[in-house]
Every structure is written in structure tokens, then in C-alpha cells.
C-alpha positions in Angstrom: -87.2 -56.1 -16.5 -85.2 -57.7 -13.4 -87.1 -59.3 -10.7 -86.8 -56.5 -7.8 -85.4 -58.5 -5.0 -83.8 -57.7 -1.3 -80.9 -59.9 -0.4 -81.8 -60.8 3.5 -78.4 -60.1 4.7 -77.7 -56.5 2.5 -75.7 -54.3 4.5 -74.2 -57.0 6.8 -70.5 -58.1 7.1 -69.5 -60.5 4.3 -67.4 -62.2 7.2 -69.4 -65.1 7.9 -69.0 -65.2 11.7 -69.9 -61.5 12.3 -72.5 -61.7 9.4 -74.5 -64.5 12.0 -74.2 -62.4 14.5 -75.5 -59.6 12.8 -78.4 -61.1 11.3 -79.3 -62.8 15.0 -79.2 -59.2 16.3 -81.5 -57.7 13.4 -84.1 -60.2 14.5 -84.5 -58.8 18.2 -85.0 -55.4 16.5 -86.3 -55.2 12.6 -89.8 -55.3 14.4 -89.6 -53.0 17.0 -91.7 -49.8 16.6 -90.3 -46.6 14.9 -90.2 -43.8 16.5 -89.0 -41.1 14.3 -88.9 -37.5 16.5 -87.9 -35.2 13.4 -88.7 -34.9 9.8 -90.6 -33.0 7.6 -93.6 -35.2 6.5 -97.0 -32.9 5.4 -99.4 -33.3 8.8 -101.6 -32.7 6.1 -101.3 -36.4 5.0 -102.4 -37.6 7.8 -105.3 -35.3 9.1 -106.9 -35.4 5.7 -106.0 -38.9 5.3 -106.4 -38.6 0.9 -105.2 -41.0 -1.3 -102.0 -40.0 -2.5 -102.3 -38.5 -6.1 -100.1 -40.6 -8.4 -96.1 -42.1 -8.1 -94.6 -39.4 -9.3 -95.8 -36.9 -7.4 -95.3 -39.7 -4.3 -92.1 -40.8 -5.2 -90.1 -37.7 -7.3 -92.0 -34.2 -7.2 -91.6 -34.1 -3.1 -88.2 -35.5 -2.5 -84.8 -33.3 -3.5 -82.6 -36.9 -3.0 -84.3 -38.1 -5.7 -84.3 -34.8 -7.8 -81.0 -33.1 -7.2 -79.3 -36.0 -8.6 -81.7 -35.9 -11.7 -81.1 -32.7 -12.3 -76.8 -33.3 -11.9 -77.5 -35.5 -14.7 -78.9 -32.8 -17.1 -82.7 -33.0 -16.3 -84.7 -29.7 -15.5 -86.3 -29.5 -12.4 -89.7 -28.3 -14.9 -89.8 -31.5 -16.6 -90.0 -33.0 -13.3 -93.1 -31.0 -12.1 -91.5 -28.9 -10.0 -93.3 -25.7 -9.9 -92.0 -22.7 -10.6 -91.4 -19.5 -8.5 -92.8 -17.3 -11.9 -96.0 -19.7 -11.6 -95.3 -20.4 -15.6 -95.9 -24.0 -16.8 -93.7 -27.1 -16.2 -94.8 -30.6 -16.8 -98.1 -31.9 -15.4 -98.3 -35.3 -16.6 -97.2 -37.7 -14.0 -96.5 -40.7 -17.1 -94.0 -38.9 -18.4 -92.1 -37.7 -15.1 -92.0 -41.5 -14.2 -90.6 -42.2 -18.0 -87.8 -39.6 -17.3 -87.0 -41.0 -13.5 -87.1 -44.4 -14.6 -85.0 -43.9 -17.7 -82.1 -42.3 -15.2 -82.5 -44.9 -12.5 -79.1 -46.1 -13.4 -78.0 -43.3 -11.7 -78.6 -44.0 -8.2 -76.4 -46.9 -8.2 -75.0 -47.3 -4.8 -76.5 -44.5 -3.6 -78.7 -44.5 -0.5 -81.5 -43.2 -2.8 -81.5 -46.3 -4.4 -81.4 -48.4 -0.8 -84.6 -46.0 -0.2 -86.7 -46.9 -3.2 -85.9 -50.2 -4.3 -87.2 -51.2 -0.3 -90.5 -48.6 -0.8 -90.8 -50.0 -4.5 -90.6 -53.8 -2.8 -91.5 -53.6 0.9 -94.8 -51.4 0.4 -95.8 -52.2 -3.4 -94.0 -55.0 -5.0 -93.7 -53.1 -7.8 -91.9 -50.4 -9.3 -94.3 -50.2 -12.2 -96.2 -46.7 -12.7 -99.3 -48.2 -13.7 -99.2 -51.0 -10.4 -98.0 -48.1 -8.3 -101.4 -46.1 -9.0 -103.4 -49.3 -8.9 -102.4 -49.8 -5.2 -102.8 -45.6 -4.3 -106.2 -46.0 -5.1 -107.0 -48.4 -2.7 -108.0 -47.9 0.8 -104.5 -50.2 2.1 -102.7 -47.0 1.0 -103.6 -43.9 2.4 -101.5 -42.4 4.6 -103.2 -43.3 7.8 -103.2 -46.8 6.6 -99.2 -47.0 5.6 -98.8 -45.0 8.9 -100.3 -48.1 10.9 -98.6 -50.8 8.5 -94.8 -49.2 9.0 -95.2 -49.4 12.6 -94.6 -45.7 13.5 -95.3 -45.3 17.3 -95.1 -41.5 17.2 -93.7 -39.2 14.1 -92.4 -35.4 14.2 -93.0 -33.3 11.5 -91.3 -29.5 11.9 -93.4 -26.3 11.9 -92.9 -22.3 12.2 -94.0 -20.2 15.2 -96.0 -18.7 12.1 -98.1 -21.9 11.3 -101.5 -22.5 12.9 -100.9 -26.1 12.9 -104.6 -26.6 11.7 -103.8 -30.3 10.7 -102.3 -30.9 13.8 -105.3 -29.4 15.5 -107.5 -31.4 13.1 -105.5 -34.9 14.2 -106.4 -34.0 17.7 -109.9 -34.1 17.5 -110.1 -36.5 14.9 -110.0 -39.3 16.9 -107.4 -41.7 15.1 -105.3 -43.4 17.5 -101.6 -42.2 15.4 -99.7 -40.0 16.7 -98.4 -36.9 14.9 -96.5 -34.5 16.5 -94.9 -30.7 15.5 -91.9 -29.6 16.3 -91.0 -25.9 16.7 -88.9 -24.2 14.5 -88.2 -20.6 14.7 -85.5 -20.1 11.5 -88.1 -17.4 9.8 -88.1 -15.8 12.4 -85.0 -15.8 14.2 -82.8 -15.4 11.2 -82.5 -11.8 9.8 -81.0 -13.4 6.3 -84.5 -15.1 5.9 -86.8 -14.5 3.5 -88.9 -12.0 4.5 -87.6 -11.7 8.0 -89.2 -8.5 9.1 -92.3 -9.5 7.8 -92.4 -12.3 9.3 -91.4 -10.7 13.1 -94.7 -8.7 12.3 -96.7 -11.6 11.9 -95.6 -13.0 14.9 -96.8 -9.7 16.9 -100.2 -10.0 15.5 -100.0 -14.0 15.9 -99.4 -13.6 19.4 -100.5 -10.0 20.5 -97.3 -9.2 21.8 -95.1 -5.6 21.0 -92.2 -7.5 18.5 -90.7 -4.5 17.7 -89.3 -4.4 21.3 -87.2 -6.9 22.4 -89.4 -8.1 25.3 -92.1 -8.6 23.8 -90.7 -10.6 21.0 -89.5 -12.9 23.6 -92.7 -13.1 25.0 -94.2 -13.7 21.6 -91.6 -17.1 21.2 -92.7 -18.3 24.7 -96.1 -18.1 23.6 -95.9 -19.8 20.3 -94.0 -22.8 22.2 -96.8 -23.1 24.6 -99.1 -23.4 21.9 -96.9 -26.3 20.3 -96.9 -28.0 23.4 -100.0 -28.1 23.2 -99.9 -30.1 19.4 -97.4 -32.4 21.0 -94.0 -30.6 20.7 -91.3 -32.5 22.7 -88.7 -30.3 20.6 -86.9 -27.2 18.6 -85.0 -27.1 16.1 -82.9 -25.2 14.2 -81.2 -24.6 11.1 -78.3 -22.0 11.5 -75.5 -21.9 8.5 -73.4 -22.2 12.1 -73.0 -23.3 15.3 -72.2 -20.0 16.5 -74.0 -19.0 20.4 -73.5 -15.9 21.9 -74.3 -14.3 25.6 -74.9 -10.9 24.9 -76.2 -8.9 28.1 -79.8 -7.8 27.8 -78.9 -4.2 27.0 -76.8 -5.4 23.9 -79.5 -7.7 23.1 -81.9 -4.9 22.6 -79.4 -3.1 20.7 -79.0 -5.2 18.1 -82.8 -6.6 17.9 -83.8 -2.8 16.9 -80.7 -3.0 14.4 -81.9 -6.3 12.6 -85.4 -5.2 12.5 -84.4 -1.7 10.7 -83.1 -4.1 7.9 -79.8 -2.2 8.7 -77.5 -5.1 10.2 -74.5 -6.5 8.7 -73.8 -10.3 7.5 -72.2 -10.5 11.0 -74.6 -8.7 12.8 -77.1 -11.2 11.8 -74.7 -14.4 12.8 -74.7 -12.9 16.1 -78.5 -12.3 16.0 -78.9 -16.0 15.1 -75.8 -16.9 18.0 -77.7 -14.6 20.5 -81.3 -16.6 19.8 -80.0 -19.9 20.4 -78.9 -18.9 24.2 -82.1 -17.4 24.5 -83.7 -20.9 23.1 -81.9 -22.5 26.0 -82.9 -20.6 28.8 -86.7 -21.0 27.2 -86.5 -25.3 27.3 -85.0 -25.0 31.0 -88.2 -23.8 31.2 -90.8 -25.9 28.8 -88.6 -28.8 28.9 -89.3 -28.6 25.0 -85.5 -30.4 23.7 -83.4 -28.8 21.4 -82.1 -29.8 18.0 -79.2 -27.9 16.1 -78.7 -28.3 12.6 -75.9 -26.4 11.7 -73.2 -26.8 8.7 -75.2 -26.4 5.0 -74.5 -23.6 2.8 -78.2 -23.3 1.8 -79.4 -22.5 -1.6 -75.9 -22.2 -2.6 -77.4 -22.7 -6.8 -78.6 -19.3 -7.3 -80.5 -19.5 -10.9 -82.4 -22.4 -8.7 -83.3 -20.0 -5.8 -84.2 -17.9 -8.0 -86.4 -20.1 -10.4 -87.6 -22.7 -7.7 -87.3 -20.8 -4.3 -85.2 -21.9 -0.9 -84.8 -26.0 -0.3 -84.9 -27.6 -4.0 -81.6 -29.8 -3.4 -78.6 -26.9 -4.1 -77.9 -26.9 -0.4 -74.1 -27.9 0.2 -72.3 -29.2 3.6 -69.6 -26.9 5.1 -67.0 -26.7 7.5 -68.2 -26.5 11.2 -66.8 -25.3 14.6 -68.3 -26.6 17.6 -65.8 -25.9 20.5 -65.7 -22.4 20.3 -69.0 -21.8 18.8 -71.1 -23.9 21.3 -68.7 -21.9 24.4 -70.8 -19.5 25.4 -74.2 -21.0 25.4 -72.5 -24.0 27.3 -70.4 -21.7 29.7 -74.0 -20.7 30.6 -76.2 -23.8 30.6 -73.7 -26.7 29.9 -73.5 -28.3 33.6 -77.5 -28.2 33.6 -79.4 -31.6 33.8 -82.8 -30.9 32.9 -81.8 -29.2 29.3 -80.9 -31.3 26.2 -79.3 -30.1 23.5 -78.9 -32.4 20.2 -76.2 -31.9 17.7 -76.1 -32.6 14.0 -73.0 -32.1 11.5 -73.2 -32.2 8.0 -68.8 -32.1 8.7 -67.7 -35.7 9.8 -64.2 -34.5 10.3 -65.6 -32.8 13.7 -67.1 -36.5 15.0 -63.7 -37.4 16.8 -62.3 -33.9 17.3 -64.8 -32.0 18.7 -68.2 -33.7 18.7 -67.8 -36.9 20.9 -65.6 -34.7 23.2 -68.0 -32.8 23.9 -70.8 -34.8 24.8 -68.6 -37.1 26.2 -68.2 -34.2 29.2 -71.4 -32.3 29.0 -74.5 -32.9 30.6 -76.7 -31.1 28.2 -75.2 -32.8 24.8 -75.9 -35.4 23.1 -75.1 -36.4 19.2 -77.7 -37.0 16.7 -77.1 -39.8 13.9 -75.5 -39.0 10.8 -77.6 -36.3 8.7 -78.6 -35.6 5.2 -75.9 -36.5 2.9 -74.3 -38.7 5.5 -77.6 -40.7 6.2 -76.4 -43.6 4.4 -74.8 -47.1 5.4 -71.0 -45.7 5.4 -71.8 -42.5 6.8 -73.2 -44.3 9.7 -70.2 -46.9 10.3 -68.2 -43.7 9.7 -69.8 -42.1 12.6 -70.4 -45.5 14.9 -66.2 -45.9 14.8 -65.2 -42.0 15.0 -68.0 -41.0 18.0 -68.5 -44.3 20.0 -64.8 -44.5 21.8 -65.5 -41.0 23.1 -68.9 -40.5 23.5 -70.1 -44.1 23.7 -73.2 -45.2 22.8 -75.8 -43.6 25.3 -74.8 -40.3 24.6 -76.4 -40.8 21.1 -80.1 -40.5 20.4 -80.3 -43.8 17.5 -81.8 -42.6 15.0 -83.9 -40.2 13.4 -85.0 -40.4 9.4 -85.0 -36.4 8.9 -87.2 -37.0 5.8 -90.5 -35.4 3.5 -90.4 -38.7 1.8 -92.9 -40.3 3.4 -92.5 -44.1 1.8 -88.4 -44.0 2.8 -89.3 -43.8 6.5 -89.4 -48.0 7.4 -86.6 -48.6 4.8 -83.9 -45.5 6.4 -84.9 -47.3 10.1 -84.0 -50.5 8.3 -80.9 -49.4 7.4 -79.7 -47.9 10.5 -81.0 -51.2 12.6 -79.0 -53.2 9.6 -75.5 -51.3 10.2 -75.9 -51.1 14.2 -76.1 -54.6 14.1 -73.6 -54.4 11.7 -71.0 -52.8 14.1 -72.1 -54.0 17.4 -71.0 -57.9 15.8 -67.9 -56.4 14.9 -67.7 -55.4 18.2 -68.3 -58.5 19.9 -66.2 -60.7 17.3 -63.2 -58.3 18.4 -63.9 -59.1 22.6 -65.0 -55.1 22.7 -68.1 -55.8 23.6 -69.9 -58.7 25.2 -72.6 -60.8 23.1 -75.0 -60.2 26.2 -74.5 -56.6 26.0 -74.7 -56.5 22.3 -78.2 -57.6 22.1 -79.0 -55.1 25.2 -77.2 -52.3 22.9 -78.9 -53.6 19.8 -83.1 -52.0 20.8 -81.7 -49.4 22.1 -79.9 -47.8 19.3 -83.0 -49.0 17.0 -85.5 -47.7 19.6 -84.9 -47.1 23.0 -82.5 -44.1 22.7 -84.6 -41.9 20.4 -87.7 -42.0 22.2 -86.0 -40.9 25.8 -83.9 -38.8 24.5 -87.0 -36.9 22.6 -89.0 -37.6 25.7 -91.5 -39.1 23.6 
């Protein structure tokens, strides 16, 4: 097997005067702290602080990069350990998931994926062996607490429902460790009659909260609550995960008209796009008041696979980017809020034809908007320069928040900050070697993209 090496300068212009430049400009940052305000890491990990069970189930079981692009090539999800909606048996031993992932590795050639692990497999284990991999998980150097300290995380997000009791978090609190882990709330089961179990779950929220959600009121009350109480774990921030970007500004009588329609399990497709449209206003006019910021990501036909919904249940890699409208969508809840200063409102896109058109525009004029880093499929080193060179003329650079690693693989986290701090440094020498920018201002630019940005813009 091939020595598993990292070229120093990966990522980085292969002109040699910008290529300096770069590198000089990755020095002042590659150390810096991470900050990393949303993602979906198990709080779990780090209250309970166990060892980590084996490299499969680290590196393949958890994370749909790796396994959606396994199972394009023809593997099934069960032979993966992937477990079943039915409960009926898939593979349990961990040897031969490795043998299957490591037999397809070829696959992830120029991928992202493969920027990811070969840094996790180097950086953190110097090893991509299965046998080395579980040698190192046993020992104390690789719990999560311990790889929490190591990668330099300042402060990490993970993203809970109003329905969760946050025990872990509650759990970290008191436990004394110095790491900080907060939640972040996000109300999709609950605001989204097409959910799973949506009625259900506005039922639970009444007897969560001990407010009337069956009246419209009251299941207000019962959101305002349930933020309170996140607060109170650390939330700095919502989020949400709408198929659109659609807001609406429905007067309180229609409001209520159409709350009692979605709860009768009677409302139309549209119905509950408007539903969704209505609760984002109404998520607004909550953070002008608990200052809590708020994160939109709009754009993915979700579970768009059905014999995988079916098998596996929601979020196991079908979910497919779509076409977005911001300007129209995003009219009312701005013609409303827009102008105020004390609200931020983060946008994602899974649809980079929108960066220039519609996206830097906008926060380019509004005081509320800023424009998260490239998401999901487009978290990847030309996604980013895609978005740097389509956003920055418009929006420039301070109406960005850096970065964010959106991630439940826990082990990608320092390599994804290492690639955004690579291809920031990347462009900002481009910048400088065509007289756009200043050297002095480039190495001011450079900590703030890698750090700087996220953390106010979270207000973390």
C-alpha cells in the first residue's frame, strides 16, 4: 500500500507567485481556533465522553458522503450496517464493512470525501488501517472529549428539535469540562405539516410545554418557550430546513385559519408551503426578540429515493439540490423585518446559479442578510472559489459568515476548516497578485474568513 501523504501546498495555486502568497497567508490562520456554529455532531459524544466503537461505525455507518456514493456504485446500504426501518438484520461486523469501503475507495477520487478522509486517516491516526484505527480508539487520546481539545474547537453547534430534552446538553453543563457544546433550535418536525408525524408531534409539544397547541396562540407560546429553554443549553441560533425559501405575512386571523386546517391533516401540498412560509415570519418576529440568529436551509428535494425512505427512513443520502427563488420568496418576511438591525438572517443555497443573481444582491442591501458558505454538495474546494468569485463583488466579504462544516462526521471537522482556510487564502492571493486587494488587507481578510466572521456573526 501507498504511503498516505498530504502535499503542504494541496489546494493552492500552481502559479508560483500567488502559490507564496497563499501559503504565507495559511500560516497566520491554519492554527487559529475553529469555531463551527452548525452541524449535527451527537452531544451524546461528548457528555458521555465513550470510546468510539470501531472505524466503521466512526468513519462509514454515520456519514451519507461516504455512503451515498457507495451505494451509487452498487453497494447496499445493509451490507454497510445501516439499520433497517423493518428492524430485520444487516451486517454487524465492522471487518467486513471496512473490507467493502476500502475495496471502493477508488471511488472517491477527486471528491471532497476523499480530501475529508485521507486528512482524518493522516492528521488524527496516521493510518488508514482498520486494525491501527481500533488500536488508537481504544486509547484514552481518542475519545471524543480528547479529539474535541486536540482539533482546537473553541465552541461547536450541534442542531436539536423543540421536542428533545437536550439531556446531554444538560449533562455537559454540569459536568464540569471546560468544551463547549452548544444546541441549536430546529423546529422542522414541528413546523412542517409534510413531516413525519407532524400532528403528533404538535401534541407533544403541548404536553412538553403545557401550552393549548391546538390553538394557534398557544402554539406560539409553546415555540417561545422551547427557545427559552435552548437558550438556556447555549443556543445562539435556528435553523431551518424548508424544501423553499418561500415566507409569507398572513394576518393573525388567516394564520389561525390555516393552523386549524394543517392540524385536521386536511391541508393541501400548498397549504402546507404556506404553513412552512407563514412560520418563518413568525420565527423572525421571535429572534427580534431572543436575539437567537436564524439559519435557512432551503433548496434539497429530500428523500427524493423512495424504496430508501421506505427501507432506511428520512436523511440516508437520496436528498437532491433544486432550483431556488429567493427574491420573491424572501419579499414578504423582508418587507416586514428586512431594514431591522438587531435580526440576522443567514442564507444557504444548494442552487449556485442564484449566488450572483439574487443572493449577493440581497445581502449586499439588507441589513438583516447575510450569506452562509457553500453547503452540502457544494462544500468542496471548487464550490467555494465558485462562490468566493460569484458573491464577493456584490456582497463583499463581511457580509459572509466564513465558514461553517455542517457535518455528523465528527473526524472531518479540522480537515473541512482546513480546506476552506486553504482556498480563502487561495483567492485572497489571487486577489492581491491582480492589484484587487492590498497584501496588508489580505492578511487582515485572511482570520477573519477562517475565524473572525463566524463567531460574530453566530454571536458566539
Amino acid at each position: 500500500m501507498k504511503k498516505l501523504e498530504l502535499h503542504p501546498d494541496r489546494l493552492f495555486s500552481s502559479d508560483p507567485a500567488q502559490r507564496a502568497l497563499a501559503r504565507a497567508l495559511y500560516a497566520t490562520v491554519k492554527d487559529l481556533p475553529i469555531v463551527s456554529p452548525h452541524g449535527h455532531t451527537d452531544p451524546r459524544w461528548y457528555a458521555d465522553n465513550e470510546p468510539f466503537g470501531n472505524a466503521s461505525a466512526l468513519f462509514i455507518t454515520p456519514d451519507h458522503y461516504v455512503f451515498r456514493m457507495l451505494y451509487s456504485q452498487g453497494v447496499r446500504l445493509e451490507d454497510l450496517g445501516i439499520p433497517r426501518r423493518d428492524g430485520s438484520r444487516v451486517e454487524q461486523d465492522p471487518r467486513k464493512i471496512w473490507r467493502s469501503f476500502a475495496s471502493h475507495y477508488h471511488v472517491f477520487r477527486g471528491t471532497p470525501t476523499r480530501i475529508w478522509l485521507d486528512h482524518a486517516f493522516h492528521e488524527v491516526f496516521g493510518d488508514r488501517l482498520f486494525d491501527r484505527i481500533n488500536e488508537c480508539l481504544a486509547l484514552p487520546a481518542f475519545r471524543p472529549r480528547a479529539l474535541f481539545e486536540r482539533f482546537n474547537i473553541e465552541v461547536i453547534a450541534t442542531t436539536e428539535s423543540p421536542l428533545d430534552p437536550l439531556v446531554h446538553h444538560a449533562k455537559l453543563r454540569d459536568s464540569g469540562w471546560k468544551g463547549r457544546v452548544v444546541t441549536a433550535y430546529r423546529p422542522d418536525p414541528v413546523v412542517d405539516p409534510e413531516f413525519e408525524g407532524f400532528r403528533a408531534n404538535v401534541t407533544r409539544l403541548g404536553e412538553i410545554t403545557g401550552e393549548d397547541t391546538t390553538a394557534w396562540q398557544g402554539y406560539l407560546a409553546a415555540h417561545r418557550q422551547r427557545r427559552a429553554f435552548f437558550k438556556t443549553m447555549g443556543a445562539t441560533s435556528t435553523d431551518h430546513g424548508h424544501p423553499t425559501a418561500l415566507t409569507c405575512d398572513l394576518t393573525a386571523r388567516e394564520s389561525e385559519v390555516l393552523f386549524a386546517k394543517v392540524l385536521t391533516g386536511a391541508a393541501s401540498s400548498g397549504d402546507a408551503e404556506v404553513f412552512r412560509g407563514q412560520m418563518l415570519t413568525e420565527m423572525a418576529r421571535m429572534s427580534l426578540d431572543d436575539a437567537l440568529v436564524m439559519q435557512i436551509h432551503p433548496g434539497s428535494f429530500r428523500n427524493h429515493n423512495p424504496v430508501i425512505l421506505e427501507r432506511f427512513g428520512r436523511d440516508h443520502g437520496a436528498d437532491i439540490p433544486t432550483r431556488t427563488d429567493y427574491v420573491r420568496a424572501l419579499k414578504p418576511l423582508l418587507d416586514r423585518f428586512g431594514n431591522e438591525r438587531s435580526l440576522t438572517l443567514i442564507l444557504f443555497t444548494l442552487d449556485e446559479s442564484v449566488y450572483a443573481r439574487e443572493l449577493a444582491p440581497l445581502a449586499g442591501h439588507y441589513p438583516i442578510l447575510r450569506l452562509g458558505p457553500p453547503w452540502w454538495f457544494h462544500d468542496s474546494p471548487e464550490g467555494m472559489l465558485r462562490f468566493r468569485a460569484q458573491a464577493t463583488e456584490t456582497a463583499g466579504f463581511y457580509n459572509t459568515v466564513g465558514f461553517n462544516d455542517d457535518t455528523r462526521a465528527f473526524l472531518s471537522i479540522p480537515a473541512r476548516h482546513d480546506v476552506a482556510r486553504r482556498i480563502d487564502c487561495r483567492f485572497l492571493a489571487q486577489l492581491v497578485a491582480e492589484h484587487r486587494v492590498e497584501e496588508d488587507e489580505a492578511f487582515e481578510l485572511a482570520p477573519e474568513l477562517a475565524y473572525g466572521l463566524a463567531k460574530r456573526a453566530y454571536r458566539l
